[in-house]
N, C-alpha and C positions, 0 to 999 in steps of 0.2 A: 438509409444505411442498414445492414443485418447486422443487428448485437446478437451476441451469442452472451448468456448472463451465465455462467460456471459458478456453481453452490460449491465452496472448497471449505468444508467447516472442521478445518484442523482447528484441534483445541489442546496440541502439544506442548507447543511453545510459548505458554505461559505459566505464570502463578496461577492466577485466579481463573478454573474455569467455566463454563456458559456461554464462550463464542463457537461455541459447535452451533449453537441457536441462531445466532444471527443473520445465516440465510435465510432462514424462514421467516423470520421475524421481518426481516428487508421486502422477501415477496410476498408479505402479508400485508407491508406496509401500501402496498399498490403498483410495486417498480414494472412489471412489466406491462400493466395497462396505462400507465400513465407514459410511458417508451413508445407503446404503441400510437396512443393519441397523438404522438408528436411526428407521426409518417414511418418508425422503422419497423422492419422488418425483425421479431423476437424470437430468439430462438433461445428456450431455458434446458439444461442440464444441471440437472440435481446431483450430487456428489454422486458424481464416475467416477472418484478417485480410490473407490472402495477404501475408505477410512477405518480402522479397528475404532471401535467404542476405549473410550479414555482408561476406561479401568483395567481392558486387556492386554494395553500395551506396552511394553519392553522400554522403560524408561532407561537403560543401558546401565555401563559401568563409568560415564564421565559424566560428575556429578558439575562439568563446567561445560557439558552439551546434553543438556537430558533427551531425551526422548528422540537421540541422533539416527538411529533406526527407522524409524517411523517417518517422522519427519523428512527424511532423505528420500524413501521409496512415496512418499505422497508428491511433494514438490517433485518429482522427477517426472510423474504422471501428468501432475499441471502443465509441467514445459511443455512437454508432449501436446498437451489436448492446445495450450496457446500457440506455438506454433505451426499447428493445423487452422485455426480459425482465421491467422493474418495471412497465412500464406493463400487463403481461401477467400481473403477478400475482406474477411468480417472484422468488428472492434469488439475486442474482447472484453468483457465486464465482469473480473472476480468479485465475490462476494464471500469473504474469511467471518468467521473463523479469526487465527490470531496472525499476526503482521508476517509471520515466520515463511506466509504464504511468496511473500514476496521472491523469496530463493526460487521458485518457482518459475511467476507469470515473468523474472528478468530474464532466466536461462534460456525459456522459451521463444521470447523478441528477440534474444540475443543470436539463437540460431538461424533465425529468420534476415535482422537487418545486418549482422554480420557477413554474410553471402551474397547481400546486395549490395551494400559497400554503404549502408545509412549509420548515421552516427545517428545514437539512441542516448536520448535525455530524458532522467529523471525528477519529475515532481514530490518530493518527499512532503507532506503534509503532516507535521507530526508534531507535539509536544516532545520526542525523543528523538536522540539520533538514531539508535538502535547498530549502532557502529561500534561496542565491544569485540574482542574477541575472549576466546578461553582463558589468555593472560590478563585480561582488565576486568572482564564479568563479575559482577558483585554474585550473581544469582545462577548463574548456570541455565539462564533462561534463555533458548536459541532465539525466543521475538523480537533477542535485545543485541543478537549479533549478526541478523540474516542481513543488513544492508551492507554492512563492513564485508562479510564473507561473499555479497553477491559483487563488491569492487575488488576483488581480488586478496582480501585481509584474512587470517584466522586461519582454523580448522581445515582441512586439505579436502576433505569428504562434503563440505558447504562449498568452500570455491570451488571446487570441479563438480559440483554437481550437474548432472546432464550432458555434460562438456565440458572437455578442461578449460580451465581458467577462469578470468574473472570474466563479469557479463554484461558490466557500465564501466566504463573509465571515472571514473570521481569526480574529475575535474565538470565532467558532462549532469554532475548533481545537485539541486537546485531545492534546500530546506527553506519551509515556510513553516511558523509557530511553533519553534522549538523554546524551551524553557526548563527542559530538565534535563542534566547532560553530569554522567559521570566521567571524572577527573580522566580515568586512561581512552575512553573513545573520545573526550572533547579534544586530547593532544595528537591521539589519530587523525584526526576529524582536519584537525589543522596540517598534519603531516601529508593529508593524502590529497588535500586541494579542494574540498568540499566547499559549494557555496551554501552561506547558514545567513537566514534571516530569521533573527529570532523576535519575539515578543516585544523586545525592550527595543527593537529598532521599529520595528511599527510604530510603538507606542512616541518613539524621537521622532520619526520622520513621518508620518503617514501612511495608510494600508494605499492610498492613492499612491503614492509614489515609490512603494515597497513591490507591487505590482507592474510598474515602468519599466524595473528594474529585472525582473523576474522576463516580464516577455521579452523586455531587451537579450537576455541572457540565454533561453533557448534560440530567439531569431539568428545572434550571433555563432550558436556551437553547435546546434544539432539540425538534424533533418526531420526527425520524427519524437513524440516526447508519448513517455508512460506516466499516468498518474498515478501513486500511491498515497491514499486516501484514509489515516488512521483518525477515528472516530474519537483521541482524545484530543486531538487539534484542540478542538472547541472547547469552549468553557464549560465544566461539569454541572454547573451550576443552569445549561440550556441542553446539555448532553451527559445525562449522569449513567446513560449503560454500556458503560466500557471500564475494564480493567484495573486499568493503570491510571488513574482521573491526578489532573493539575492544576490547580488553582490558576489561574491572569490566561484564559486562552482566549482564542478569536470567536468572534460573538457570531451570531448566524448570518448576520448580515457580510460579513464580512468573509465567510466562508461562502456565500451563494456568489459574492460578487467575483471574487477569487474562478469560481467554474465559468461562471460567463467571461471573464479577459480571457479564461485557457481556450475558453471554444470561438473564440474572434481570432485565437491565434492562427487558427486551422492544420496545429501541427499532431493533437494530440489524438493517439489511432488505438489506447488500449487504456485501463483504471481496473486498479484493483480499491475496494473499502472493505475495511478492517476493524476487525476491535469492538463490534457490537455485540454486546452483552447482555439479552433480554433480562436475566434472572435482576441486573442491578437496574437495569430501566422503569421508567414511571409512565405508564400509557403508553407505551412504545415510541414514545417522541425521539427517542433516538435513531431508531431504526427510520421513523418518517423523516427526519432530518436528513438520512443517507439516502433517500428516493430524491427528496428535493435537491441536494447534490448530484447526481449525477443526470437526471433529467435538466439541470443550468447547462452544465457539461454540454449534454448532449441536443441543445438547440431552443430549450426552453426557453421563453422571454415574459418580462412582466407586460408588455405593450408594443 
């Protein structure tokens, strides 16, 4: 397979920032040698998205979409560069920077499996939903509204990004480790038809049979699935360089196993990860935890 690994180190769309580091820190960690050892073909691009440095840029005048300027013209470039890679054959591999990316690497498949007529499923891997909009936003942080506004919700300038409209149908999305959910995107959440497996249903039924469930649920609705890979999933206490950290997440094991059922599925053609944080990380075990993910993903086996 040729991966094309896209460095998009937006560090807009958060509070806390230092995921502008996180691509580097990810291909420091060893992601493209250890991609290679596995048969693909690598191909790396270092932020094309010509990024402004954090401190120069135009954090705007809507204090419930900061940094909507920037963030618009970045993500619009991503769709761009993702929609060349699929079209071209390749699986796209973002490496964020902060979740905001996602407005992006969906516009982009969207342009692509839209015009072939493939129904596009999303993996949200998250401690969050990230499904505000400007009317529910506690914080005005777009990290926390790009999946809402990539199904069609919120802000007109985020759903039309690249292309009018939305870029997943809802129904076609598929949360895994969510456990921190504010009151107006969890009644979105339910409005719009979002599947949500959270914490506490692991924790009732099993990560075995929360996974049954999950592949049952792409096999059923979609043709093609993007993963979306946010690095606080996991428990901070195994992943402590990211952001937004949450107490009870999914422990390592249980995120590696997770990428090997998605790569048995053989549906899944693009991944973005997210949310890595060197400044809060300890020996870069976060970053190395995100190589070990996507190398499961991508054809890894223990034996």
């Amino acid at each position: 397979m040729e991966v094309h690994i896209l460095e998009a180190p937006l560090d807009f769309g958060g509070m806390r920032h230092g995921s502008d580091m996180g691509p580097s820190a990810i291909r420091l960690a060893g992601l493209r040698s250890k991609l290679e050892d596995l048969g693909h073909k690598v191909i790396l691009t270092r932020n094309s998205f010509n990024i402004e440095p954090q401190e120069f840029a135009d954090v705007g005048t809507n204090p419930k979409a900061k940094y909507l300027g920037p963030i618009v013209r970045t993500c619009s470039s991503i769709a761009d560069e993702v929609s060349s890679v699929v079209k071209g054959g390749g699986f796209p591999l973002l490496l964020g920077g902060d979740h905001s990316i996602v407005l992006g690497s969906l516009a982009g498949l969207d342009d692509v499996y839209r015009e072939s007529g493939k129904r596009l499923g999303v993996l949200y891997v998250d401690a969050h939903g990230d499904f505000n909009t400007v009317d529910t936003t506690p914080t005005g942080n777009i990290h926390g509204e790009c999946l809402a506004a990539s199904a069609g919700y919120g802000l007109s300038d985020l759903v039309n990004l690249h292309h009018d409209g939305r870029k997943v149908n809802p129904e076609n999305i598929c949360f895994v480790g969510v456990r921190d959910l504010d009151p107006g995107e969890k009644k979105l959440m339910h409005e719009a038809g979002v599947t949500v497996f959270t914490m506490s249903d692991i924790d009732r039924h099993g990560f075995s049979a929360i996974l049954k469930k999950v592949k049952l649920f792409f096999k059923t609705r979609c043709d093609v699935v993007h993963i979306s890979f946010d690095m606080d999933a996991l428990d901070p206490t195994l992943a402590p360089g990211t952001g937004v950290p949450v107490p009870g997440g999914l422990n390592y094991r249980e995120g590696l196993m997770l990428m090997e059922e998605m790569c048995s599925l053989k549906m899944v053609k693009s991944m973005e990860i997210v949310e890595v944080n060197p400044i809060l990380d300890v020996r870069n075990q976060t970053a190395l935890m995100a190589v070990s993910l996507a190398t499961r993903l991508l054809g890894e086996k223990l034996y």
